[in-house]
BAMARPA-244455 format. One record per residue (C-alpha): x, z negated, y. Coordinates in steps of 0.05 Angstrom, whole numbers, plus 5000, padded with zeros to 4 digits. Each point is the difference from the previous one (the first is absolute). Layout:
! BAMARPA-244455
XZY ...
//
This chain:
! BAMARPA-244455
051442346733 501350424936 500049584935 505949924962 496850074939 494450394956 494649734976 499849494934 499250394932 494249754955 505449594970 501449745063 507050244998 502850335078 504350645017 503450095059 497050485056 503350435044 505550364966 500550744996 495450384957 502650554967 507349945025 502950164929 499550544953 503049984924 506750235017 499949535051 498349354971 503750214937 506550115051 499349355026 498449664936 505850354965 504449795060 499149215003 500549974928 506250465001 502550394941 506450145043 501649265006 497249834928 505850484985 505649725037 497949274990 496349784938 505650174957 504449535028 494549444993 497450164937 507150164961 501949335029 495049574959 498050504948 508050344984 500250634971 492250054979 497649925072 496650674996 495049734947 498649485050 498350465053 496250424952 495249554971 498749685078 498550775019 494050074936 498349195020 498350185077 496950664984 495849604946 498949565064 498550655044 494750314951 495849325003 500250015073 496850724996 492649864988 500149505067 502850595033 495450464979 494049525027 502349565062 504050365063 503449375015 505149715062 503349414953 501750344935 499549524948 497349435030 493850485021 499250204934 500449274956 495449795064 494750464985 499849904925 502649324977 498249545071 502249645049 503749484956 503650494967 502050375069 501649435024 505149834949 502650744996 500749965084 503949424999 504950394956 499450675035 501449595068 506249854980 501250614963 499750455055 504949665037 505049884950 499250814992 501650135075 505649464993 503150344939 499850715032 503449805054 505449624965 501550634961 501050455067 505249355022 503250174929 501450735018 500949925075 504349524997 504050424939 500650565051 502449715054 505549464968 502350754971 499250395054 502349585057 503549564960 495549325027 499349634934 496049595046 494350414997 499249734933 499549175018 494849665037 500850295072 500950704979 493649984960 496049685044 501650535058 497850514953 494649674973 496549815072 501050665027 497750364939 492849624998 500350145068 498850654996 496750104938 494049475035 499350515053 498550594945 496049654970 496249765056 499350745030 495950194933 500450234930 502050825013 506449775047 502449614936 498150494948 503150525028 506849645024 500349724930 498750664960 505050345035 505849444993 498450024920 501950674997 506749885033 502549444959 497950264934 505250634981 506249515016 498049484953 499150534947 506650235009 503149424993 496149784936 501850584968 507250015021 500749314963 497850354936 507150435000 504549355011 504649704952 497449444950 492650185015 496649944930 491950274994 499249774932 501749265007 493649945045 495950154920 504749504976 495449294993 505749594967 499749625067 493150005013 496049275027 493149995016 501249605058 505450495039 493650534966 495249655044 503449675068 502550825004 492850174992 498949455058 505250335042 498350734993 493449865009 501049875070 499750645010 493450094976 496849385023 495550035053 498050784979 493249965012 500849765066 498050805022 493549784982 500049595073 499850635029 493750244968 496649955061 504750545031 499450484949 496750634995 496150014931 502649354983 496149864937 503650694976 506749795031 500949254988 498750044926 505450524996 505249675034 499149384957 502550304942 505050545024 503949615038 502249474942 501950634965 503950385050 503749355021 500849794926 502250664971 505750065052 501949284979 501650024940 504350735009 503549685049 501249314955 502150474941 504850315052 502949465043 500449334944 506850254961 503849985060 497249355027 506249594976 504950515036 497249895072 498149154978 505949775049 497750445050 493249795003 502549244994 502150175063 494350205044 500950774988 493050274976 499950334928 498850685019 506650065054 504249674947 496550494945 502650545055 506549785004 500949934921 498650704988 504750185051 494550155063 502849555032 499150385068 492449994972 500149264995 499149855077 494450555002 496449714945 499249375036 497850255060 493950474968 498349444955 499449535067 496950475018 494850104943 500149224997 497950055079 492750484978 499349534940 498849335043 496050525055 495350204935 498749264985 499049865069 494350434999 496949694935 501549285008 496149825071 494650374970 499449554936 500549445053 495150115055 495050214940 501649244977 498449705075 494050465001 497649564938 502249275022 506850004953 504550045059 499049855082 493650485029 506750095057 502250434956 493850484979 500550335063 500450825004 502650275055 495050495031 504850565030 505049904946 495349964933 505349544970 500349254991 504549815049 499949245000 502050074922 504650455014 503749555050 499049354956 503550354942 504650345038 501949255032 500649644939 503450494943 505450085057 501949155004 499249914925 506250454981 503149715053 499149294977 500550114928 507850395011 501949375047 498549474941 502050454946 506750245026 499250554948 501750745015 494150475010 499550214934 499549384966 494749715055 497150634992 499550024923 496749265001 494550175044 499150654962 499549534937 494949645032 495650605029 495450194930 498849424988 494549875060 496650644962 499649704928 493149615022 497650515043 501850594945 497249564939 493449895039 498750765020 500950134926 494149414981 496350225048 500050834977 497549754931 494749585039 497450585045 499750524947 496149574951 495349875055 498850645016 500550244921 505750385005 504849654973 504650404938 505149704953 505250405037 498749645065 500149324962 507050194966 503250315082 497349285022 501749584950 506250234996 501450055060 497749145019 504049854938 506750345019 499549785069 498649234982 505550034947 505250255054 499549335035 498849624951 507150314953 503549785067 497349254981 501450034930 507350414995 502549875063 506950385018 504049395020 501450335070 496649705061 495850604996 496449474953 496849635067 496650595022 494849934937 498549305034 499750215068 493450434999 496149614973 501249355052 499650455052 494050364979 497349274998 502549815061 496550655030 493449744974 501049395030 499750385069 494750484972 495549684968 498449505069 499850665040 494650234953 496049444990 499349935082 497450764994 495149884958 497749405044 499050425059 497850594960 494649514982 498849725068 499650675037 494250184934 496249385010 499850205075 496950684991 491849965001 496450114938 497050615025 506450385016 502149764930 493950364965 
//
């Protein structure tokens, strides 16, 4: 029977085996990257989030998270450059900084991933259900039942893509990005020629807090959060110490720089379409409507569903990766390190994802009672903050590498310093100016459920190591030599 996984490093850190080799080129993996951390939706979303904790600066918010995560992305670079890895950044702090500190980042990353597939697929409810309360006039579409049809069938689906392999999902997703994205530019731009819309209060700081400055960092950054996560597919990828290093700093900057265009275009009109959005409509339709597109405003929703729809499929590839890397190294069930051998993907991670990031929504919009937005927002305020350990770790653990191996220059120390400190400090603002909205319980929530995950990990591992140990002692002396 084939193994499910490679061989131990000299570290004694494990990659999955059996995936594709070679499956992506650079325009491929930067497609797919560029997809699941979508400019388009970045556009047509982030404003709204961001302009409603940060006001009329929002753009500096999104701004200064676009130079933070590419300060992030440019320490991530050397470990692409020398490990071809299946779990992103828990490969990479595993094979510099140890099993302790892998451990700790996994636990996080665990329950990262799955809050990421949970928040993509809230936002394709949010536009779904926009289009079709329009469209067909069922404002049901937006409550629980609605959401949950559309949620279960859409994870449906985007499972089976992602189970059939990595060039099915690239492809599908490439394609759908180019749809959406010329309709949200028109509207965005349209906004810019309606009544009362004022550029130059935006440069106006009379109003300025650095708490909205830093929860609308938290919420545009969950855009970016999770970049790196392209770096899962290393194994996939044709020249991927070339390739993966690339894509870790280009796509913080392609998403970022269309972020803050679009939150320079879209923030002066956000108190025009605020009842509309209050009640369930997404921001971009009721942007369509309020610069009279309104026959746009249905269309809108439907490409960005459908844009939403290749976002979840992109972290659907990513995600089981990260996780089946973690079972192949005793942080989660070995059930799960499995590779199917006609298929080259992870399909038991796939499912188990798939499974869970579809009942969570579900559960969390029947206690809340909240619309999809707002359910949506609060899990997208939660989202970066499973990356702040993981993020300020890779950054320790670049100055630790590069000193070993002499190369270490002040530049690098400034990127990663920088980069730790910015990172930490976005949590950490949220403690110390909170906004007095219940967005405020999010900055609480990752951190007991990242300790609750080590609860479950940290067991799982230790029983590893046992039979790790066992299955050592077991093996003659001579085979040993």
């Amino acid at each position: 029977m084939p193994s499910d996984v490679t061989e131990p490093t000299s570290d004694g850190h494990e990659e999955l085996s059996g995936l594709q080799q070679g499956t992506l080129s650079l325009p491929k993996a930067l497609g797919l990257a560029v997809v699941t951390f979508s400019p388009v939706l970045m556009a047509a979303t982030a404003p709204a989030l961001a302009g409603g904790v940060a006001g009329a600066n929002a753009w500096l918010s999104v701004l200064a998270g676009t130079a933070l995560v590419t300060f992030i992305g440019m320490a991530i670079v050397p470990f692409a450059r020398r490990y071809v890895v299946s779990g992103a950044l828990y490969s990479y702090i595993g094979h510099e900084l140890g099993s302790k500190a892998s451990a700790v980042a996994g636990a996080s990353l665990a329950v990262g991933y799955a809050t990421g597939v949970i928040v993509c697929l809230q936002v394709f409810g949010v536009y779904a259900g926009s289009f079709i309360a329009t469209v067909f006039d069922l404002p049901a579409a937006n409550g629980l039942g609605g959401q949950t049809i559309m949620w279960v069938l859409a994870m449906l689906s985007i499972a089976g893509f992602a189970i059939r392999g990595l060039d099915t999902s690239t492809r599908l997703s490439i394609g759908l990005l180019f749809a959406s994205a010329p309709i949200v530019a028109i509207i965005l731009v349209a906004n810019v020629f309606t009544d009362g819309f004022t550029f130059s209060e935006q440069f106006n700081f009379g109003e300025f807090t650095l708490s909205g400055f830093f929860f609308g960092i938290v919420l545009s950054a969950t855009f970016f959060v999770g970049f790196e996560s392209s770096a899962a597919t290393a194994l996939e990828t044709k020249n991927p110490m070339r390739t993966v290093p690339r894509l870790m700093t280009l796509v913080p900057l392609i998403v970022g720089s269309v972020g803050v265009i679009a939150t320079l275009l879209s923030v002066p009109v956000l108190p025009e379409i605020a009842d509309a959005t209050a009640t369930g409509e997404s921001p971009l339709s009721a942007m369509a409507d309020n610069a009279g597109l309104g026959a746009l405003a249905p269309v809108a929703d439907l490409f960005l569903a459908i844009i939403c729809y290749s976002v979840v499929l992109g972290f659907m590839n990513y995600a089981p990766r990260v996780w089946a890397t973690m079972a192949v190294d005793g942080m989660l069930p070995k059930y799960l390190a499995h590779v199917d051998g006609k298929r080259h993907t992870p399909v038991r991670a796939i499912v188990a994802i798939a499974v869970l990031s579809t009942i969570v929504p579900i559960a969390l919009a029947g206690f809340s009672g909240g619309t999809p937005l707002e359910v949506y927002t609060h899990v997208a305020a939660l989202f970066p903050y499973y990356w702040v350990i993981p993020y300020v770790l890779i950054c320790v653990g670049a100055i630790v590498m590069l000193a070993r191996r002499h190369e270490l220059r002040a530049g690098m120390v400034f990127v990663c310093v920088i980069g730790a400190a910015g990172i930490g400090y976005v949590w950490l603002s949220a403690v110390l100016s909170p906004t007095g909205t219940s967005l405020d319980a999010m900055t609480w929530a990752a951190p007991i459920t990242i300790a609750l995950a080590l609860l479950v990990v940290v067991p799982i591992r230790m029983q590893f190591n046992r039979r790790s140990r066992k299955v050592q002692s077991e093996i003659p002396a001579d085979e040993l030599g």
